[in-house]
C-alpha positions in Angstrom: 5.9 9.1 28.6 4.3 12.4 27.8 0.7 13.1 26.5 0.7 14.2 22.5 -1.9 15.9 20.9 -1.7 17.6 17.2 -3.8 20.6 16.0 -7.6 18.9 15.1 -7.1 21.2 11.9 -4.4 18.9 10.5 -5.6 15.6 12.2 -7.9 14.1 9.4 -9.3 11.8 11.9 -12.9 10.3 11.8 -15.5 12.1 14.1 -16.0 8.4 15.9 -12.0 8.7 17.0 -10.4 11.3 19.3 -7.6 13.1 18.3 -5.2 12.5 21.6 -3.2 9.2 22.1 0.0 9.0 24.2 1.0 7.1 20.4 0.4 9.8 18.2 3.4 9.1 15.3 4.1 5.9 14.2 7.5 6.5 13.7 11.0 4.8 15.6 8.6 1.8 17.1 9.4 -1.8 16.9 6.0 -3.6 17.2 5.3 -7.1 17.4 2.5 -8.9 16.0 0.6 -10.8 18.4 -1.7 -13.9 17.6 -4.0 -14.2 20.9 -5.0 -17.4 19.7 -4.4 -20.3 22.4 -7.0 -21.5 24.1 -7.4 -24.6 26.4 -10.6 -26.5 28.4 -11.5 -24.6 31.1 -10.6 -21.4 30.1 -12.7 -18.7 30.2 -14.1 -19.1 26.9 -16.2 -21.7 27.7 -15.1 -23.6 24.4 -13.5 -26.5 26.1 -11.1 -27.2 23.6 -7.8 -27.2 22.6 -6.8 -24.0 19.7 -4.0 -24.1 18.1 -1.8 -26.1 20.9 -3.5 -28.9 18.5 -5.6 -29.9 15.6 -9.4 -30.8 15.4 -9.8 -29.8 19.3 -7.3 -32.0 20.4 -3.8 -32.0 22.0 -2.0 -35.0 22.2 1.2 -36.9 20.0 -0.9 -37.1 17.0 -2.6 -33.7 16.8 -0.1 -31.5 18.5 0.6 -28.2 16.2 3.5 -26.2 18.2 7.4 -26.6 18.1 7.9 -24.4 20.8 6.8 -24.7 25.1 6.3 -22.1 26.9 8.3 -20.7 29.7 4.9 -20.8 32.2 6.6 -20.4 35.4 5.3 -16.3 35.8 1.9 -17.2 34.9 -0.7 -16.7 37.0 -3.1 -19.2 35.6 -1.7 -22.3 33.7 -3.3 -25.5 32.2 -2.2 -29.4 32.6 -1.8 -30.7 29.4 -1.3 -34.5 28.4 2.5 -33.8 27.8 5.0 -35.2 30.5 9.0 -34.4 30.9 10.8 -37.5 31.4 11.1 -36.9 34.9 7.6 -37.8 35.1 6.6 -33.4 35.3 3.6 -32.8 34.2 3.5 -29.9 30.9 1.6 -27.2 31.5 0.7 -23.7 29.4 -1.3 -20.6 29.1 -4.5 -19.3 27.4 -4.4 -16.4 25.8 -7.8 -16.1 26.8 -6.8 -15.0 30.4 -6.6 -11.9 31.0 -3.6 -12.1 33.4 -2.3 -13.8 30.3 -2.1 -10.5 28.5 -1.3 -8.7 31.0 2.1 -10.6 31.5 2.2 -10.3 27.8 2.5 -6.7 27.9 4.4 -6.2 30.8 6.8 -8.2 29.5 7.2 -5.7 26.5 7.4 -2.7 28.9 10.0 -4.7 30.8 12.4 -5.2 27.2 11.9 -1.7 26.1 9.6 -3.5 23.5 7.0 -0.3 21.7 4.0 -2.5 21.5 2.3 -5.1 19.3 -0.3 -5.0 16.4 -3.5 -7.6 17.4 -4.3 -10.4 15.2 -8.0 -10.1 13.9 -8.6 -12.9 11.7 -11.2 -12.8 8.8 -12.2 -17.0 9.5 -13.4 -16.0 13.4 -16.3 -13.7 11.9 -18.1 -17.1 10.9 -17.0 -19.7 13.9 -19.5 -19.6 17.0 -18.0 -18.1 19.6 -14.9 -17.7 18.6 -15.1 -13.7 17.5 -16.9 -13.2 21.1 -13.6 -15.0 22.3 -10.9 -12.9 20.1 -13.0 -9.8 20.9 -12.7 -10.8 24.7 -8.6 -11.1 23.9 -8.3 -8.0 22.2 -10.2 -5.8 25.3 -7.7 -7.7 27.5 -5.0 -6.8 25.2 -6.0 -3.2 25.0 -6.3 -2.9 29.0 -3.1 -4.5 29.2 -1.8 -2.2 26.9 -2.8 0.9 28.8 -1.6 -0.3 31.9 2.0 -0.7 30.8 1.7 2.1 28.6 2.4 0.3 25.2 1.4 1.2 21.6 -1.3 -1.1 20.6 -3.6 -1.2 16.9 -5.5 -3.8 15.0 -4.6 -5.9 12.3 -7.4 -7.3 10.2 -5.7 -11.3 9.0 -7.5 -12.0 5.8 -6.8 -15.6 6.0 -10.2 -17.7 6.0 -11.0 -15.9 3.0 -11.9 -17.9 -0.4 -13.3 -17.5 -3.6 -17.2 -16.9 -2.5 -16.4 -13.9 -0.3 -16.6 -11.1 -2.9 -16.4 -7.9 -0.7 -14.9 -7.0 2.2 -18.2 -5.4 4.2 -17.8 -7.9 6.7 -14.2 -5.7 8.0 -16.0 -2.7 7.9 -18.5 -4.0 9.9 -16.5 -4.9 12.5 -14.2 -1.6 12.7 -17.1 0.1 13.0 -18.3 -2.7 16.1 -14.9 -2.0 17.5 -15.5 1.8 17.6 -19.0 2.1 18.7 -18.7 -1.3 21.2 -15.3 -1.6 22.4 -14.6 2.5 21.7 -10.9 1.3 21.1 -9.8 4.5 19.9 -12.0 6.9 22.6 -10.3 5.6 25.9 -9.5 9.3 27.2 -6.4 9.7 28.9 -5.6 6.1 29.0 -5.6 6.1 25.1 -2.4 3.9 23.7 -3.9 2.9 20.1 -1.4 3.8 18.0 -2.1 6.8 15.5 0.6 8.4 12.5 -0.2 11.7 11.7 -3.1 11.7 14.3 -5.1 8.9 12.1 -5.6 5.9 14.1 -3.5 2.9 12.3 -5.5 0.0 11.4 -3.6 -2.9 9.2 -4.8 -5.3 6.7 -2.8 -8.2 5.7 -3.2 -10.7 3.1 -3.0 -8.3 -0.2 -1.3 -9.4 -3.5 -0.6 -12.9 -1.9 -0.4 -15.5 -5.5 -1.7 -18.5 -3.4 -4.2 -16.8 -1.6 -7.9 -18.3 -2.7 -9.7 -15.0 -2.8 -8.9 -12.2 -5.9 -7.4 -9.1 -3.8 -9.5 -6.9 -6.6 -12.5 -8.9 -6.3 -13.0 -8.7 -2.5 -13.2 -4.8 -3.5 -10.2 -4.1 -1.5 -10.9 -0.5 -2.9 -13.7 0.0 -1.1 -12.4 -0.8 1.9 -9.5 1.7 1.5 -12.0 4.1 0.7 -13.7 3.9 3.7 -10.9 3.2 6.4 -9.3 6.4 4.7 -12.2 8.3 4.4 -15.3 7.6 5.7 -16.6 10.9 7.8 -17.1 8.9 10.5 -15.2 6.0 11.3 -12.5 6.9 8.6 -9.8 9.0 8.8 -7.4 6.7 9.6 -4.1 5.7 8.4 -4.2 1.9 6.5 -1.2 -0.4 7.1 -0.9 -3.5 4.7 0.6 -6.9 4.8 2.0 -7.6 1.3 3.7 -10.4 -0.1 8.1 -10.1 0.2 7.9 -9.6 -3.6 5.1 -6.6 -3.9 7.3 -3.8 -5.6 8.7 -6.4 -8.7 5.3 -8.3 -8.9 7.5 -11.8 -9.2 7.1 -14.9 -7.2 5.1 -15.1 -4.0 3.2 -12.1 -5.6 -0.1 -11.3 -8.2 1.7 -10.2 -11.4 -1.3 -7.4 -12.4 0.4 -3.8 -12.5 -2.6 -2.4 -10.7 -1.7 -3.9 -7.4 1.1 -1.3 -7.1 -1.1 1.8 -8.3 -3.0 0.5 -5.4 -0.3 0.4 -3.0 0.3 4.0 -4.0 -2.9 4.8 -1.9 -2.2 3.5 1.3 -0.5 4.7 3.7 2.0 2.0 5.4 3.2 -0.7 3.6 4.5 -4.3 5.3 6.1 -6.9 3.3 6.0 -10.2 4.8 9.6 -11.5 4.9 8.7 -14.9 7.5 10.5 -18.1 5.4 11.6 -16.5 2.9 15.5 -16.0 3.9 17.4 -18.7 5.6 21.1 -18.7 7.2 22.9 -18.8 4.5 25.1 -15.4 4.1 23.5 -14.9 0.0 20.1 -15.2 1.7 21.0 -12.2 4.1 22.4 -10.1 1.7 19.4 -10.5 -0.5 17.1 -9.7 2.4 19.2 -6.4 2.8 19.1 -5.8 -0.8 14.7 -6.4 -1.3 14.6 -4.0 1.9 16.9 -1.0 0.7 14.9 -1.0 -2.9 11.3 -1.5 -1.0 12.7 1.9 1.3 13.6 3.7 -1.7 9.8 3.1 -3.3 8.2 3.9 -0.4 10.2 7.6 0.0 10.2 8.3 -3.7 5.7 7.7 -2.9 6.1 9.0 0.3 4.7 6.1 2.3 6.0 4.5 5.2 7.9 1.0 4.9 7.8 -1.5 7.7 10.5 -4.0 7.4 9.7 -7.5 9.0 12.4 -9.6 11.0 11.8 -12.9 12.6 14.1 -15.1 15.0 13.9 -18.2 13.2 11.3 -20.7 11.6 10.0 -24.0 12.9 7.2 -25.7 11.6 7.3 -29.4 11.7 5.0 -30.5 14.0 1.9 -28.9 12.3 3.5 -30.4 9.2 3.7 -33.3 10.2 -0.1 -33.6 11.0 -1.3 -31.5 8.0 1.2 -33.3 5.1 2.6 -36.6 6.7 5.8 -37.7 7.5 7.5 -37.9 4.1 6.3 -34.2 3.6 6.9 -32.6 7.0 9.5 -29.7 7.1 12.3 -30.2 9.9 12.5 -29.1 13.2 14.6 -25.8 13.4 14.4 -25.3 9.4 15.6 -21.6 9.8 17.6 -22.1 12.5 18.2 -19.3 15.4 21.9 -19.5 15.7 21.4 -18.4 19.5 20.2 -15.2 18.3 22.4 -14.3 15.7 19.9 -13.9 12.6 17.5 -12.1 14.6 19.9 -9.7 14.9 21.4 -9.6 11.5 17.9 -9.3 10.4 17.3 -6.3 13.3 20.8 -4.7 11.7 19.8 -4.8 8.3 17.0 -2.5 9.0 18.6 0.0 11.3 21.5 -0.3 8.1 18.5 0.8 6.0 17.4 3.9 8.5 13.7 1.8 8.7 11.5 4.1 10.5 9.7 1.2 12.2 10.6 -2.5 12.4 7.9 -5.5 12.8 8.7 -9.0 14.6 7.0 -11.8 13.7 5.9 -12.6 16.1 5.3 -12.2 19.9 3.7 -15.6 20.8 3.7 -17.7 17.4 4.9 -20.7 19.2 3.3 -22.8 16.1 5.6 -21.7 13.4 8.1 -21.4 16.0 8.5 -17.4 15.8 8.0 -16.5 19.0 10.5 -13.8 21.0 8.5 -14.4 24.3 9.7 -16.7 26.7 10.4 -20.1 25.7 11.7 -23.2 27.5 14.9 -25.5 26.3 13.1 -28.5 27.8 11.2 -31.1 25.6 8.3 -33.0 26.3 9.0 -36.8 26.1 7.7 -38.9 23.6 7.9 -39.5 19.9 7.5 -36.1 18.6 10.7 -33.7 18.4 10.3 -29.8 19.4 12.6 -26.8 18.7 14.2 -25.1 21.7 16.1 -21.7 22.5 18.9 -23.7 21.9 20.0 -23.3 25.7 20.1 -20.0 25.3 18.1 -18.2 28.8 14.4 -17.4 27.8 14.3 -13.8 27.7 17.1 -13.8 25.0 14.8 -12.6 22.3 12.7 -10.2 24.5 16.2 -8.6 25.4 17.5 -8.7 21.6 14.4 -6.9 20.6 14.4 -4.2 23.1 17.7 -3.7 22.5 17.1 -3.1 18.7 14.2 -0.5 19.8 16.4 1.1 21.6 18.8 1.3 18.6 16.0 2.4 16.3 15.6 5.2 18.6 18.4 6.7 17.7 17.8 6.4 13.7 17.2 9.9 12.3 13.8 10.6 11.4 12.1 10.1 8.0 10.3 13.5 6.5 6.7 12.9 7.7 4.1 12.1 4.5 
């Protein structure tokens, strides 16, 4: 991989970031989005509890939240769990919280010919004890492992923990600017992977425009925020990613119906619709996928902003479901179902069909909603609860069907830069 650097007269970058990174163009990369958020007792973040294996701390038949295992057998560290096979084999897992964790994590991306992953920051760990010490801890792990394996790596601010009473956003601002001065993820010299476009480092916000969100996107002064990831003379200069709802560009259905959400959108400089659950199997389902993708590429070129498709391998989310809405209320196991592979990869064709300049998989290690591409096992825990599998399919299948797409994307022509 060879070391990129652009002019400092045309890089419009902050004076807190440097203007070199070996990912200088955000542009032919599939990324995944990476949650970092399981933790177990006795890891090293000293919370001795279980987060999100299970609910309420606990990780057992009646509080267990994932519909996926996973494939622990090249970990270095794993955890015994209170999950047995039926031949009496005890379960075990990771924690993200290890840092040999992340470091298989990313190797495993180098290994697929997988670009990188965008880290989860989520909004709700700024006000649980320890936790943002923990998630900061995950992220410098993640950003080591990263550099070590030579992948493309940038943050993604989750606003989910939001509600009504927050009315500004400072509390993201605050925290760039921690991540800057603190962690100095975008000063790392020569070992610098953060991604950049246009030699502004990429930072993402997701959670804008959502309908059933319980903050006002306007209210939290999403403006602002913008405003200073964009342009702040220090810290700014950067180019701002957002995760939208599927239906952003028509303002219908999963999305806020007030025209100046779009005027906003004209401002940024990435945008991501989030496409998890809404399309199933059926063949009108893919078609309409292709269909909302083509239109959202067109907007973005005639605005000259960059569109980030999302694909995901399936959907699975019964068994936190079942604890949060009961029985009669719980969705099945394997409710968008894998098909060994196949809609993954009608998904991943649809946006090499469109000529997508960069493609986002949801996600890397979302064993909870059972979107994970990482490696998974077929086995299944006995007991009364049912889990989804990779359908007896070998557990790198989705690793290798997403390299394989990056490798495709590759090979798409270039969009005419912004």
């Amino acid at each position: 991989m060879c070391w990129i650097s652009v002019n400092p007269l045309l890089a419009d970058h902050g004076a807190k970031h440097q203007s070199k990174s070996r990912f200088m163009q955000y542009d032919q990369l599939l990324m995944a989005g990476y949650q970092g958020w399981f933790r177990t007792p006795g890891d090293p973040s000293g919370e001795n509890w279980w987060i999100h294996y299970g609910k309420n701390g606990f990780f057992d038949t009646e509080h267990c939240t994932i519909d996926l295992w996973p494939d622990v057998s090249e970990y270095k560290k794993t955890y015994d769990t209170p999950f047995y096979f039926k031949n009496g084999e005890q379960v075990k897992v990771f924690s993200s919280v290890d840092k040999s964790t992340l470091n298989l994590h990313f190797q495993w991306m180098k290994d697929y010919q997988i670009d990188g992953a965008f880290m989860q920051r989520f909004y709700v760990n700024r006000y649980i004890p320890g936790t943002k010490n923990t998630m900061t801890k995950v992220l410098e792990n993640g950003m080591q492992a990263a550099q070590k394996h030579e992948r493309a790596w940038a943050v993604m601010y989750d606003l989910s923990g939001m509600n009504a009473s927050n009315t500004d956003c400072q509390d993201i601002i605050d925290d760039w600017k921690y991540l800057i001065d603190s962690i100095r993820i975008t000063r790392q010299g020569k070992k610098q992977t953060y991604l950049y476009d246009q030699g502004k480092p990429v930072v993402a916000i997701w959670g804008l425009g959502f309908k059933e969100r319980p903050y006002d996107t306007f209210k939290i002064q999403i403006e602002t925020l913008l405003d200073f990831l964009q342009h702040d003379p220090e810290y700014g200069g950067c180019a701002v990613m957002v995760g939208v709802p599927t239906y952003w560009r028509t303002l219908k259905n999963d999305c806020i119906t007030d025209p100046k959400f779009l005027e906003v959108m004209k401002r940024v400089d990435i945008i991501m619709p989030w496409m998890v659950g809404r399309f199933d199997n059926h063949p009108y389902a893919l078609e309409r996928y292709k269909k909302i993708v083509a239109e959202d590429q067109a907007w973005c070129d005639t605005h000259q902003i960059k569109y980030v498709p999302v694909t995901y391998p399936g959907f699975s989310n019964h068994n936190l479901s079942l604890f949060e809405r009961g029985e009669e209320d719980s969705f099945p196991v394997n409710m968008i179902k894998r098909e060994e592979g196949l809609f993954f990869q009608q998904l991943l064709q649809a946006n090499i069909d469109a000529k997508a300049s960069n493609i986002y998989v949801a996600m890397f290690d979302e064993i909870d909603e059972g979107t994970a591409i990482f490696k998974c096992i077929n086995r299944k825990p006995a007991g009364p609860l049912d889990f989804s599998t990779y359908e007896g399919m070998p557990s790198d299948t989705y690793l290798k069907i997403a390299g394989d797409y990056a490798q495709k994307l590759k090979r798409v022509k270039k969009r005419p830069s912004k």
